[in-house]
Short mmCIF file of the C-alpha atoms (twelve columns), coordinates in Angstrom:
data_MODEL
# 
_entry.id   MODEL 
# 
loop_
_atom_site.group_PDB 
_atom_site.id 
_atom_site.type_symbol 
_atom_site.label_atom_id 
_atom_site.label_alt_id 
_atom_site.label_comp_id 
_atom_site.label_asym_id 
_atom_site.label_seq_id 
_atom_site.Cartn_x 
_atom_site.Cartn_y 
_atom_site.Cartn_z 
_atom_site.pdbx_PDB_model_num 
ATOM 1   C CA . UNK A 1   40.821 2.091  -17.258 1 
ATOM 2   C CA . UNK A 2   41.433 5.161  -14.721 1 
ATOM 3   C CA . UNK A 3   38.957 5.891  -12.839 1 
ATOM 4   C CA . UNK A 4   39.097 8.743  -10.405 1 
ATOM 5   C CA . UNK A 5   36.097 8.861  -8.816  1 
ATOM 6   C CA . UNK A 6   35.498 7.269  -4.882  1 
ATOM 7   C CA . UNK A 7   38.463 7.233  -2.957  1 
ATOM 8   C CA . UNK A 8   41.982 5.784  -4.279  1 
ATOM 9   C CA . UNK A 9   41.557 2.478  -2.751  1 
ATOM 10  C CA . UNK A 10  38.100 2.301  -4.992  1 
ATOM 11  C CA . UNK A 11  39.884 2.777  -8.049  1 
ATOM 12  C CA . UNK A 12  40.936 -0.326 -10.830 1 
ATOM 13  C CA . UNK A 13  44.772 -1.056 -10.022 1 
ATOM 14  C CA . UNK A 14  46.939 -0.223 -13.188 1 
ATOM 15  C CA . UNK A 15  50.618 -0.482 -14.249 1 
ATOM 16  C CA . UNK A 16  52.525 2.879  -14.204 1 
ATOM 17  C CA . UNK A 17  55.988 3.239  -15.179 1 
ATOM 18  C CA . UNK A 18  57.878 6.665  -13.932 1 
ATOM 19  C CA . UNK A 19  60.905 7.328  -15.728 1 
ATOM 20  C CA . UNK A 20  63.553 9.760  -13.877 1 
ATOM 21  C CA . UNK A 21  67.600 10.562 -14.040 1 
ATOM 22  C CA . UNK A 22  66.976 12.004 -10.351 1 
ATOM 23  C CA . UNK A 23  67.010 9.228  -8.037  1 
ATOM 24  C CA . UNK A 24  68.985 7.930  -4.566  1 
ATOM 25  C CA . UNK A 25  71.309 8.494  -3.360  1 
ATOM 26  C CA . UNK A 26  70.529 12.222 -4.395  1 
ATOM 27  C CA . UNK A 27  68.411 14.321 -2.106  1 
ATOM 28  C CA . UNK A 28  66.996 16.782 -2.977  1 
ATOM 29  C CA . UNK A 29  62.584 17.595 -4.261  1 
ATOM 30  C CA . UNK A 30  62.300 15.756 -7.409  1 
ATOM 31  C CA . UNK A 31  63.517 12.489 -5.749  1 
ATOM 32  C CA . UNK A 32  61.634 13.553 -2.669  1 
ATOM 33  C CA . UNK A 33  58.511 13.937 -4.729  1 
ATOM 34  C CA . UNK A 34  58.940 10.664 -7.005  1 
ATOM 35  C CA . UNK A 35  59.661 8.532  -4.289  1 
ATOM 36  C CA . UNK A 36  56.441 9.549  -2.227  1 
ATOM 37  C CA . UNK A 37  54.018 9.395  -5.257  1 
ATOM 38  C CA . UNK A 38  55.216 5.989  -5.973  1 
ATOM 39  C CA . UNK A 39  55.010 4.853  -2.584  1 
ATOM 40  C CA . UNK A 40  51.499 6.395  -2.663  1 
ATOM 41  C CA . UNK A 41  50.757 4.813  -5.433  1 
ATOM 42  C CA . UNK A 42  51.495 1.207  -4.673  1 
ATOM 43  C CA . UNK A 43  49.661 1.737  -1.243  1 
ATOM 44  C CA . UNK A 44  46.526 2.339  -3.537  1 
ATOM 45  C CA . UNK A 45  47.546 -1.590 -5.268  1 
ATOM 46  C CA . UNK A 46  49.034 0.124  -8.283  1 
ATOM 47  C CA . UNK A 47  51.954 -1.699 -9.656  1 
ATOM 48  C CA . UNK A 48  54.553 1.023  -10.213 1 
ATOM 49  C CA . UNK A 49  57.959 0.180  -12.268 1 
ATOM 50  C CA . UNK A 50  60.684 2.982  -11.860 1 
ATOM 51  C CA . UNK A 51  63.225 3.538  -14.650 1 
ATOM 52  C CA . UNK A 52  66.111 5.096  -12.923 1 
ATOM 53  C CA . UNK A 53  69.907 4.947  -12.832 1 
ATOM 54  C CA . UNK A 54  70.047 2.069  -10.367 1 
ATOM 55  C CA . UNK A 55  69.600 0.063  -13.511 1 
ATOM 56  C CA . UNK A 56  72.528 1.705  -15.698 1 
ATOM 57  C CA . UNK A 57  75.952 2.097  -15.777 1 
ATOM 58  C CA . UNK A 58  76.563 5.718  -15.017 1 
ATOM 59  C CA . UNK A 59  79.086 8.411  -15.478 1 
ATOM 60  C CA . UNK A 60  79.209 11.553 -13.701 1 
ATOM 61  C CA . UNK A 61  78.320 14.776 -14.897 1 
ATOM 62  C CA . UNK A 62  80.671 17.602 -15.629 1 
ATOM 63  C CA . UNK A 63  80.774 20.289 -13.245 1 
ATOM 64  C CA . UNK A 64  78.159 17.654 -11.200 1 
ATOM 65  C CA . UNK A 65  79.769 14.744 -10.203 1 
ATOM 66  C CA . UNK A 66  77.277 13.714 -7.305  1 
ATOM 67  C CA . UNK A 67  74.632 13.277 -10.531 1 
ATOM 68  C CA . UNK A 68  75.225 10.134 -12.370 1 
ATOM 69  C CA . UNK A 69  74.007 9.946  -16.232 1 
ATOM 70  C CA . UNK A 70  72.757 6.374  -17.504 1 
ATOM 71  C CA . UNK A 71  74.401 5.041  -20.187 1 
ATOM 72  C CA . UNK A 72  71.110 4.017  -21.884 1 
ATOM 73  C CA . UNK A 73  69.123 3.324  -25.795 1 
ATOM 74  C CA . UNK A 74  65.808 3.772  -26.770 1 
ATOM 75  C CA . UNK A 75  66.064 0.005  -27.337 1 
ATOM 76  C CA . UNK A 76  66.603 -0.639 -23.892 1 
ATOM 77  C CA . UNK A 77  63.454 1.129  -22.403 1 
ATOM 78  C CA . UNK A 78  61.751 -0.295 -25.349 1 
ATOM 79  C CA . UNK A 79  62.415 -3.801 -23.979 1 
ATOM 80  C CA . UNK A 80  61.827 -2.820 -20.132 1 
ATOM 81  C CA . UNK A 81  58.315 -1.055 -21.377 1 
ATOM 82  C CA . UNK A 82  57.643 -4.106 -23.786 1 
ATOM 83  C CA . UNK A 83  58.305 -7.146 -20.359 1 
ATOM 84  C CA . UNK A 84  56.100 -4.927 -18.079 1 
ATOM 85  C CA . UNK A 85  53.540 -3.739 -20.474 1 
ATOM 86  C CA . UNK A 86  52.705 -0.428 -18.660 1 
ATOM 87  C CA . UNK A 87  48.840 0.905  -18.765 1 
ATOM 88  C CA . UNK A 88  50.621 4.940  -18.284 1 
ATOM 89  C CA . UNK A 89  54.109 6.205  -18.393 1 
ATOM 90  C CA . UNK A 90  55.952 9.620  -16.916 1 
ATOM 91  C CA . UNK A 91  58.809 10.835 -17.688 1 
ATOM 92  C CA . UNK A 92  59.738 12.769 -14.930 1 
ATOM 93  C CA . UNK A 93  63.324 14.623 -15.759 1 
ATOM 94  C CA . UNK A 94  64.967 15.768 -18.920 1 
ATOM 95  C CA . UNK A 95  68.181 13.798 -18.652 1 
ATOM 96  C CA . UNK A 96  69.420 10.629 -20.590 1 
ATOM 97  C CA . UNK A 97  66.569 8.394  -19.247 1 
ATOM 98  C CA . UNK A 98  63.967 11.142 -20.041 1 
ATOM 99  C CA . UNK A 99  65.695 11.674 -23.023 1 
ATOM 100 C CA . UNK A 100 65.363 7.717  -24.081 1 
ATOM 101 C CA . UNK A 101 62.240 6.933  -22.732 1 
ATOM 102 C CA . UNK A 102 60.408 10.050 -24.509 1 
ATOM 103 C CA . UNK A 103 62.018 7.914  -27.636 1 
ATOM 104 C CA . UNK A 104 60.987 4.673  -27.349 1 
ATOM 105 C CA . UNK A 105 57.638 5.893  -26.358 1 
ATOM 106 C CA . UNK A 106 56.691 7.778  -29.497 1 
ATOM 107 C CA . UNK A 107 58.680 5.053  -31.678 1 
ATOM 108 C CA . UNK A 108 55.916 2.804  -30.592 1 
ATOM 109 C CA . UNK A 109 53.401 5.759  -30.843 1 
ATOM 110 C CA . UNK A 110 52.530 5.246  -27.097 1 
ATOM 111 C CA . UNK A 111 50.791 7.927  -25.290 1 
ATOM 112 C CA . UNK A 112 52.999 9.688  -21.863 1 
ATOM 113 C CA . UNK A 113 53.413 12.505 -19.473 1 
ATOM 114 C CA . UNK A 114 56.283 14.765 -18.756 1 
ATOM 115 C CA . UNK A 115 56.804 17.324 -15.495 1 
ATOM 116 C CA . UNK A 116 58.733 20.020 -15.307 1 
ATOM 117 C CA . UNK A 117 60.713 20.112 -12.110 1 
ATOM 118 C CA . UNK A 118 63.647 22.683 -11.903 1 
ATOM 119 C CA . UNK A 119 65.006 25.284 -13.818 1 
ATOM 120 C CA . UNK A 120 66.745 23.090 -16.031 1 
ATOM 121 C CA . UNK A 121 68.023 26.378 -18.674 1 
ATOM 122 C CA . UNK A 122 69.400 28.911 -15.488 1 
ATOM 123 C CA . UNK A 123 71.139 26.260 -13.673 1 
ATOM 124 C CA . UNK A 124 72.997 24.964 -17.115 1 
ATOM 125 C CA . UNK A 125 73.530 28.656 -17.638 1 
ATOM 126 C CA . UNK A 126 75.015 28.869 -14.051 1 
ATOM 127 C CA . UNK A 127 77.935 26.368 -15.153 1 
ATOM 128 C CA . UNK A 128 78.196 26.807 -18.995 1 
ATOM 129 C CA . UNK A 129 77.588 29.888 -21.183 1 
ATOM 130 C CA . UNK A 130 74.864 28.581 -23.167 1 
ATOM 131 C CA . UNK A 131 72.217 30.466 -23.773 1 
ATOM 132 C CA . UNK A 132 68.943 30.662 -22.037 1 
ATOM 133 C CA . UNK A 133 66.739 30.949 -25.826 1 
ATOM 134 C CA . UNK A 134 68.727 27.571 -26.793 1 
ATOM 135 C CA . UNK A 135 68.416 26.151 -23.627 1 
ATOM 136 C CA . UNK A 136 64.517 26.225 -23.467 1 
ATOM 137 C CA . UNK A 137 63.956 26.121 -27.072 1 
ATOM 138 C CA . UNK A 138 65.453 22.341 -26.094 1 
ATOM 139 C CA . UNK A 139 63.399 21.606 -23.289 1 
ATOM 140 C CA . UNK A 140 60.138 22.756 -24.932 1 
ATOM 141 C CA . UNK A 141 60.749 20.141 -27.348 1 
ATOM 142 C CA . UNK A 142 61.102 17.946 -25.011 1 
ATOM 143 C CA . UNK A 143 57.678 18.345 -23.162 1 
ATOM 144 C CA . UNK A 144 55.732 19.209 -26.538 1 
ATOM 145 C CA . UNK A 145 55.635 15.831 -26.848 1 
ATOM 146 C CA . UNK A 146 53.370 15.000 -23.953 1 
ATOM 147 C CA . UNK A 147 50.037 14.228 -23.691 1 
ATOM 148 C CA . UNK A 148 50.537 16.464 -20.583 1 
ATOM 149 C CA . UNK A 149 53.430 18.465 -18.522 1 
ATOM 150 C CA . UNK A 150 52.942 19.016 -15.283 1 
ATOM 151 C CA . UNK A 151 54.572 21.389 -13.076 1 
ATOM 152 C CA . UNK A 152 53.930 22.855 -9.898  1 
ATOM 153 C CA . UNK A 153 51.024 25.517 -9.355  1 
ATOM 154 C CA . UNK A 154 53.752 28.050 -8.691  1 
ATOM 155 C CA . UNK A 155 55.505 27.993 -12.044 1 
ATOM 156 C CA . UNK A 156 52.412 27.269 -14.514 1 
ATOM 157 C CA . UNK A 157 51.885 30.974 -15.529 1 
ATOM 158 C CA . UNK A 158 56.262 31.347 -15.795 1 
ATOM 159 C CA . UNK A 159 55.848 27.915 -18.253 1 
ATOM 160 C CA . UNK A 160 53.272 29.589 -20.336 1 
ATOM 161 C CA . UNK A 161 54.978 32.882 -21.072 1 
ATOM 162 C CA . UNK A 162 57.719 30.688 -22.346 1 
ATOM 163 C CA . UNK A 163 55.383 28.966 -24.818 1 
ATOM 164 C CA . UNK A 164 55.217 25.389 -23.173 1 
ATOM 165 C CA . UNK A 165 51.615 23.785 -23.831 1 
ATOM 166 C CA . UNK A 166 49.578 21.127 -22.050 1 
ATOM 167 C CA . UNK A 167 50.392 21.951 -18.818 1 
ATOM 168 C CA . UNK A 168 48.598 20.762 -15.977 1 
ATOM 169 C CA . UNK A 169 48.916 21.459 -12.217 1 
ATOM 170 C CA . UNK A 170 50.608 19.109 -10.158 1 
ATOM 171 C CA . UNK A 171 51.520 20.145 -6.134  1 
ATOM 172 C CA . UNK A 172 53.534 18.879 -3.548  1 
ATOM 173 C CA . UNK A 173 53.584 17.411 0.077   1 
ATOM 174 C CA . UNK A 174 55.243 16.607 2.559   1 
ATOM 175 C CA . UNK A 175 55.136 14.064 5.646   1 
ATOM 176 C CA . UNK A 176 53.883 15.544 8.573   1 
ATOM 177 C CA . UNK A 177 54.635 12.448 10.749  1 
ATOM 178 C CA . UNK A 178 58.013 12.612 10.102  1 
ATOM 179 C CA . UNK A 179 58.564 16.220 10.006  1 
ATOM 180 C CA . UNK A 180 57.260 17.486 13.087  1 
ATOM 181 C CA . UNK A 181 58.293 19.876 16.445  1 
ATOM 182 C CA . UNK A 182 61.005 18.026 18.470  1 
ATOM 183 C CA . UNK A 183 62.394 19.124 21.712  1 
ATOM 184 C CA . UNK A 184 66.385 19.328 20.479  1 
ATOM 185 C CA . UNK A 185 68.207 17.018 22.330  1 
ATOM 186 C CA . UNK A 186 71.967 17.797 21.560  1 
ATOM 187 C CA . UNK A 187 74.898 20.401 22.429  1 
ATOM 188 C CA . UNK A 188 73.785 23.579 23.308  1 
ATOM 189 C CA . UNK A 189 72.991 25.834 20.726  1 
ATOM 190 C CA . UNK A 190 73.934 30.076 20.457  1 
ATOM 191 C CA . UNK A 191 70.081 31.168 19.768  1 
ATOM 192 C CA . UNK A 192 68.602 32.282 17.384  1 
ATOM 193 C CA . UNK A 193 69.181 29.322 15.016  1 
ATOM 194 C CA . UNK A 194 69.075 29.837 11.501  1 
ATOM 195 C CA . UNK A 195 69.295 26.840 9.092   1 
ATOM 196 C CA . UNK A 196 69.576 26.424 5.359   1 
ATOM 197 C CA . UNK A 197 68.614 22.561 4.196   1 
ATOM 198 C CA . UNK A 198 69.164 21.865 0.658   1 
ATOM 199 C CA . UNK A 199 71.798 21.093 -1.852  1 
ATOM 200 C CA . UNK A 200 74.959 23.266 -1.185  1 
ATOM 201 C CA . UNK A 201 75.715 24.170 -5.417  1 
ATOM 202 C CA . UNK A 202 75.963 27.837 -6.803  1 
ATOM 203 C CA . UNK A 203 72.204 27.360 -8.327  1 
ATOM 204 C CA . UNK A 204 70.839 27.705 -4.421  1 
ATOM 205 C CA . UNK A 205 72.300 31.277 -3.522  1 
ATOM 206 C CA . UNK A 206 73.648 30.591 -0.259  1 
ATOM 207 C CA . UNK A 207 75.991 33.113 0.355   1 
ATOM 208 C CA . UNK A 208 72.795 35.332 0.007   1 
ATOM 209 C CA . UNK A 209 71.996 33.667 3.622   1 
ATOM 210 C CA . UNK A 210 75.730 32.991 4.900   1 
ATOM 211 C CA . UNK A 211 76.796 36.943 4.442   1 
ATOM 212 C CA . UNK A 212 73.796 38.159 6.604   1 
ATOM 213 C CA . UNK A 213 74.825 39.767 9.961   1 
ATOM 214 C CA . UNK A 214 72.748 37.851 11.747  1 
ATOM 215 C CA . UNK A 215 72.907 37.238 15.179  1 
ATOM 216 C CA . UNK A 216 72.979 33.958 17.390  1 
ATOM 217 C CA . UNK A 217 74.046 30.674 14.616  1 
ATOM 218 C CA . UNK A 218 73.934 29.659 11.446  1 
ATOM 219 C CA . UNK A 219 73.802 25.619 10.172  1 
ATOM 220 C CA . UNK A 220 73.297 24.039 6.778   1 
ATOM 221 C CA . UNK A 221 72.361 20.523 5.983   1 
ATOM 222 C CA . UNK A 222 72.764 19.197 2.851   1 
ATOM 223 C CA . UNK A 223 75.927 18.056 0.829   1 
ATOM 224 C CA . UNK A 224 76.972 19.526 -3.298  1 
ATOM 225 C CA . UNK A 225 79.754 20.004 -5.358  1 
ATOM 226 C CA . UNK A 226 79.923 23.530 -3.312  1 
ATOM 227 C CA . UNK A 227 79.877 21.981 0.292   1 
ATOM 228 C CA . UNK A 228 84.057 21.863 0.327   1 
ATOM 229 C CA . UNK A 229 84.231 25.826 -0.764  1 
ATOM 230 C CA . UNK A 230 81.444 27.201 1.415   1 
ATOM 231 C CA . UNK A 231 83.359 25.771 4.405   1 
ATOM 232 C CA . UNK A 232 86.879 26.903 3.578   1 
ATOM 233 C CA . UNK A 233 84.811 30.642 2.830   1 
ATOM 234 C CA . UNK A 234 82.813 30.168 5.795   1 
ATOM 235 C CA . UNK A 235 84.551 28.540 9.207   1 
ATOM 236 C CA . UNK A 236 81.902 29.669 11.337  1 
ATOM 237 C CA . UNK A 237 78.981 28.214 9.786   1 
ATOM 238 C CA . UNK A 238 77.921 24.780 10.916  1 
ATOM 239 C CA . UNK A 239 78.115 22.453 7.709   1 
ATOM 240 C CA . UNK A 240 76.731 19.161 8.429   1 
ATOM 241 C CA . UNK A 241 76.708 17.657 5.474   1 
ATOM 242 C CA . UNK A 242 73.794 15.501 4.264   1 
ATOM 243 C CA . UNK A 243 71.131 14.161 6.669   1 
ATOM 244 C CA . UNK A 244 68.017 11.886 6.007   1 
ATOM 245 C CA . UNK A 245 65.138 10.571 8.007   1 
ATOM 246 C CA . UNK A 246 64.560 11.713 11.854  1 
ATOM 247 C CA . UNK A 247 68.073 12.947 12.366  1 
ATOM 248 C CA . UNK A 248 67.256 15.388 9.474   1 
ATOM 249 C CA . UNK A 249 63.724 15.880 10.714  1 
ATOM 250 C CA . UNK A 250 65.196 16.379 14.302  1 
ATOM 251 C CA . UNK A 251 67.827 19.057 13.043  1 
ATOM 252 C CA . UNK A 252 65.204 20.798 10.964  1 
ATOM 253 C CA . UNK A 253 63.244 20.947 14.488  1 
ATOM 254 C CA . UNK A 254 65.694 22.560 16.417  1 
ATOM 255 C CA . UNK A 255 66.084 25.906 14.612  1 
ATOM 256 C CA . UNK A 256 64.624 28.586 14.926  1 
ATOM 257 C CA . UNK A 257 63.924 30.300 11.633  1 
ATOM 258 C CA . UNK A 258 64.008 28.769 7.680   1 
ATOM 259 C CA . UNK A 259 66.251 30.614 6.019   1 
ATOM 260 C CA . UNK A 260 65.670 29.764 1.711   1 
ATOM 261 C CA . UNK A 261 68.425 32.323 -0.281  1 
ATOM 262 C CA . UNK A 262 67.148 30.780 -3.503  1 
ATOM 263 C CA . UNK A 263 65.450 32.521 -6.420  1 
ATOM 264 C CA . UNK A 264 64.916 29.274 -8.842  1 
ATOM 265 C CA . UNK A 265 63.423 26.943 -7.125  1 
ATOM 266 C CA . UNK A 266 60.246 26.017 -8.779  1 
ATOM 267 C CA . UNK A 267 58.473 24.973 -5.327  1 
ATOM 268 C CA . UNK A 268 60.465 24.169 -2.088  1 
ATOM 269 C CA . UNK A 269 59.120 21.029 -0.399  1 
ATOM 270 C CA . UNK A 270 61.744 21.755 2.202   1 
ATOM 271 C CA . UNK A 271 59.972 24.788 2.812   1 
ATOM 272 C CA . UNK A 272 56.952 22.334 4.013   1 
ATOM 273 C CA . UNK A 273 59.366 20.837 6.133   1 
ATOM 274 C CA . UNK A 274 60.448 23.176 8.127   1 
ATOM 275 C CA . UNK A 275 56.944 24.402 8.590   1 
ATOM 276 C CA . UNK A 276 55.726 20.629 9.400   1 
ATOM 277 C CA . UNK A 277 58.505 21.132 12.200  1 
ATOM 278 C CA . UNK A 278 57.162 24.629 13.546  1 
ATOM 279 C CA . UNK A 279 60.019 26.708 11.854  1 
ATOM 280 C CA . UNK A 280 59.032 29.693 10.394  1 
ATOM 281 C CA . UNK A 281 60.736 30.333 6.278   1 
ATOM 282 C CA . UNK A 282 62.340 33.903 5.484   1 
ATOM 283 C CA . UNK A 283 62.755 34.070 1.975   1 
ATOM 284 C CA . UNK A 284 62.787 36.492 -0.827  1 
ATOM 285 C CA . UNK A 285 59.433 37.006 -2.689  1 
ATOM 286 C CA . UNK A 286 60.067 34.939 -5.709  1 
ATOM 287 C CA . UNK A 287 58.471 31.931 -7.322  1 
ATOM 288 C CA . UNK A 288 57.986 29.108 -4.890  1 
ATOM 289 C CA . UNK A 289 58.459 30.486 -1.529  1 
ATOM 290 C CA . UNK A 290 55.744 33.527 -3.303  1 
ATOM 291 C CA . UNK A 291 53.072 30.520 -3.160  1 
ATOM 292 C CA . UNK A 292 53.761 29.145 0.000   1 
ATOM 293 C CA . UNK A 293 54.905 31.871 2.381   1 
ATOM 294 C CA . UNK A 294 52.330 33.625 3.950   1 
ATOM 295 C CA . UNK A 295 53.391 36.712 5.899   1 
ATOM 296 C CA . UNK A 296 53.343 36.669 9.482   1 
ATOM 297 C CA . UNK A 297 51.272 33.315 9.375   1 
ATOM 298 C CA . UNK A 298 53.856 30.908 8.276   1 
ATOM 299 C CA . UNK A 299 57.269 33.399 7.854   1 
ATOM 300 C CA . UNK A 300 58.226 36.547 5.801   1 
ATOM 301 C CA . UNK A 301 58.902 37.387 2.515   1 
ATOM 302 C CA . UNK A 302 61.895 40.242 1.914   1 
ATOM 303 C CA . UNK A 303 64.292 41.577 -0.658  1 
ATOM 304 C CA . UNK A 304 66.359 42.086 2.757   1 
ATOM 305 C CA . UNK A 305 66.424 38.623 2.799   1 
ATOM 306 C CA . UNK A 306 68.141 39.514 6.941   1 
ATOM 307 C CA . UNK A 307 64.953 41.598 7.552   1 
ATOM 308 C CA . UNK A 308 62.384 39.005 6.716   1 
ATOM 309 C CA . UNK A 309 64.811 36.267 8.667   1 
ATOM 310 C CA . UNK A 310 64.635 38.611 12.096  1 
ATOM 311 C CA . UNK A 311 60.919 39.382 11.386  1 
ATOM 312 C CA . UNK A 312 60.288 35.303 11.096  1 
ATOM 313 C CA . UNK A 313 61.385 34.995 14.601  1 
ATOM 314 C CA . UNK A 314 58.041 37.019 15.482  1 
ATOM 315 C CA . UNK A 315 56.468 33.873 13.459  1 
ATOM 316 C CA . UNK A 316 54.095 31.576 15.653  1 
ATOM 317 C CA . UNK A 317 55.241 28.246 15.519  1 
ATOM 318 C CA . UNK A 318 51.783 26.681 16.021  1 
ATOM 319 C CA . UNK A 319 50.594 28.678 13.054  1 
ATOM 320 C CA . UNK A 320 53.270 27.157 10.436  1 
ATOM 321 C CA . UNK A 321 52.380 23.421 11.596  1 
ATOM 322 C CA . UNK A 322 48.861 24.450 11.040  1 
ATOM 323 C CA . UNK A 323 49.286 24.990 7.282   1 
ATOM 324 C CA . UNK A 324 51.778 22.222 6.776   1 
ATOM 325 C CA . UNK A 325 48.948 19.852 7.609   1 
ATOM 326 C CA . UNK A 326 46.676 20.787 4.481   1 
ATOM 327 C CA . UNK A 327 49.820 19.752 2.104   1 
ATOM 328 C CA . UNK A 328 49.382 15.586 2.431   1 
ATOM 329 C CA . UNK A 329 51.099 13.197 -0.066  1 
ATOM 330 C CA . UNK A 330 47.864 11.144 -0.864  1 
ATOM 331 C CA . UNK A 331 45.922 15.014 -2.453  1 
ATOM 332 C CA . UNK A 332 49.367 15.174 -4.397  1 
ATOM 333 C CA . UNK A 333 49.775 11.552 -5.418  1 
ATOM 334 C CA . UNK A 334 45.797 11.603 -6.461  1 
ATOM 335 C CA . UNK A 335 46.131 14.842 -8.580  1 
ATOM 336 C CA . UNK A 336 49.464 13.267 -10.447 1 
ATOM 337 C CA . UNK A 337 47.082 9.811  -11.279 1 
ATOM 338 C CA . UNK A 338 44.646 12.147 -12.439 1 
ATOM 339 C CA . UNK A 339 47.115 13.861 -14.902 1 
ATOM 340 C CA . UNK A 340 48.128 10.700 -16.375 1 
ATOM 341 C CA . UNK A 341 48.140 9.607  -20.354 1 
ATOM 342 C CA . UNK A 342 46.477 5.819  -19.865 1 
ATOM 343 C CA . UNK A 343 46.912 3.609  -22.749 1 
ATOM 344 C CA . UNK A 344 44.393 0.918  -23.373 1 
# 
C-alpha cells in the first residue's frame, strides 16, 4: 500500500489514525509536532483520524491540572478503529489513550507504531518519588510492542542504552513562514532581551535562566502549573502567559537572545523557532539543544548557562535563519509516513 518513492503527492492516499493524550489546548512540541504531521499529511490526500481527548470526558491530572486524562476502554478505540478501518496506526504518547489504543490494537493482532516524545520517567520523578528503574521498566513495555518507536535523532543512542528496541529516527520542523524576523512593534524594550518560551513547570529549569545576572530584560511566554509561583518569586520578570500564532511568533522576534535552562528536553522545536525568527539559543550542552546548537553559527552552548547567553549576543542573526530553513515540516512529515506499520 505505502509507497514512498516520487514525491508525496505521487504516493496512494491511505487511512492513518494517530492516537495522542497531548492535544489543544496544550502547547507545547508533541502537540506542535502532531498537529503539523497531520496537517501534512492530509495536504498529501491522506485521510488522517486523530484519537485525542476532545473525544473523552477528562479529569485532570494530579500535580498537572492543565493535562486532562480521557476516561477511555480498549472497547472504545476498538469501535472508533473498527468504523474508520485505518490502513496504519500511531500511538503517539504513553497516557490513557496510548495506553488503550496499544490494547485494542494487539487484541485484534493489528500491526502499530509508538514515539517516544519526552522524558516521561524524570518528569514523574520530578513530582512523585517513584523510581526511575520502575518508571522505564513501564514505558519499555509500552513501546516493545511496536512494530517501530520513533524518537528524535537526538535521543536514539540515550533510548538504546536503556534497552528500548525498534527504534527509528524521526526529526522535527518548524514553520518558517510563520516564525520569521519581525521589526517589534510595541513598548519600548530595556535591551538586551532575553526570552524563555515554553511551559513554565519545575521539569523546564527556569530558575536556571531567571537567577542569571544578566543585564538589560528578561520575558517568558508560556503558561504551567508553575506560572503563579515564578511570578510571586520573580516580580521583575515579564510573564506573559501563553501566546499562539503571530503574536507568539512576533514576541519570539523581538528578543534578542534564546535562552533554553532545560536539561530533558528530548529535542526543542522552540529552539527552531527562535532561530526561524533570527534569535540566537544559549543553552547548556545537553541532549537536544547538543544536536541543534551550533556554536557561534546559530548560539552557544555553556555549563555557565549566563556565559553562553552574553556570548549568543555575538550570534549573527542571518546565520540562525539560515539553518532554520533546512528543518521543513513536509522532510519530517515524509520520514514519519515512512516509519509507519501499514496493515493490508
Amino acid at each position: 500500500m505505502k509507497n514512498p518513492t516520487g514525491t508525496p503527492r505521487d504516493w496512494l492516499p491511505m487511512k492513518i489514525c494517530i492516537a495522542t493524550d497531548a492535544w489543544h489546548p496544550q502547547i507545547n512540541g508533541v502537540v506542535t509536532t502532531l498537529s503539523q504531521t497531520a496537517q501534512t499529511l492530509q495536504s498529501w490526500g491522506h485521510e488522517v483520524l486523530l484519537i485525542t481527548p476532545e473525544r473523552f470526558k477528562t479529569i485532570p491530572c494530579p500535580t498537572y491540572p492543565e493535562i486532562r486524562l480521557s476516561l477511555i476502554t480498549p472497547a472504545i478505540v476498538r469501535n472508533i478503529l473498527a468504523d474508520f478501518s485505518p490502513h496504519a496506526v500511531h500511538i503517539a504518547t504513553e497516557g490513557p489513550i496510548g495506553w488503550m489504543t496499544r490494547a485494542a490494537c494487539r487484541q485484534r493482532d493489528f500491526a502499530f507504531t509508538t514515539s517516544y516524545h519526552t522524558r516521561f520517567p524524570e518528569y514523574v520523578r520530578m513530582r512523585v518519588p517513584i523510581p526511575l528503574t520502575m518508571s522505564y521498566a513501564v514505558v519499555r513495555k509500552f513501546h516493545r510492542a511496536a512494530r517501530r518507536t520513533m524518537a528524535a535523532p537526538t535521543i536514539l543512542n540515550e533510548l538504546e542504552s536503556k534497552a528500548f528496541t525498534n527504534l527509528v529516527p524521526w526529526s522535527r520542523g518548524v514553520d518558517v513562514d510563520l516564525f520569521q524576523p519581525r521589526q517589534w512593534q510595541g513598548e519600548p524594550i530595556a535591551r538586551p532581551l532575553f526570552l524563555y518560551v515554553g511551559r513554565v513547570a519545575v521539569e523546564k529549569n527556569l530558575p536556571a535562566f531567571l537567577d542569571l545576572d544578566l543585564p538589560g530584560t528578561k520575558w517568558v511566554i508560556g503558561d504551567g502549573p508553575a506560572l503563579e509561583s515564578m511570578r510571586r518569586v520573580y516580580p521583575e520578570v515579564y510573564f506573559t502567559g501563553a501566546k499562539k500564532g503571530v503574536d507568539l511568533a512576533r514576541h519570539m522576534a523581538a528578543a534578542d537572545v534564546f535562552v533554553f535552562p532545560s536539561r530533558t528536553d528530548t529535542f526543542g522545536i522552540v529552539l527552531l523557532e527562535a532561530m526561524a525568527c533570527g534569535v540566537p539559543v544559549a543553552a547548556f550542552p545537553v541532549t537536544g539543544p547538543k544536536y541543534i546548537v551550533h556554536e557561534g553559527t546559530n548560539g552557544c552552548l555553556d555549563t555557565d548557562l549566563g556565559a553562553a547567553a552574553l556570548r549568543a549576543l555575538t550570534v549573527s542573526r542571518q546565520h540562525c535563519r539560515d539553518f532554520s530553513t533546512d528543518h521543513s515540516w513536509e522532510s519530517c512529515s515524509r520520514q514519519f509516513y515512512e516509519n509507519l506499520a501499514v496493515n493490508t
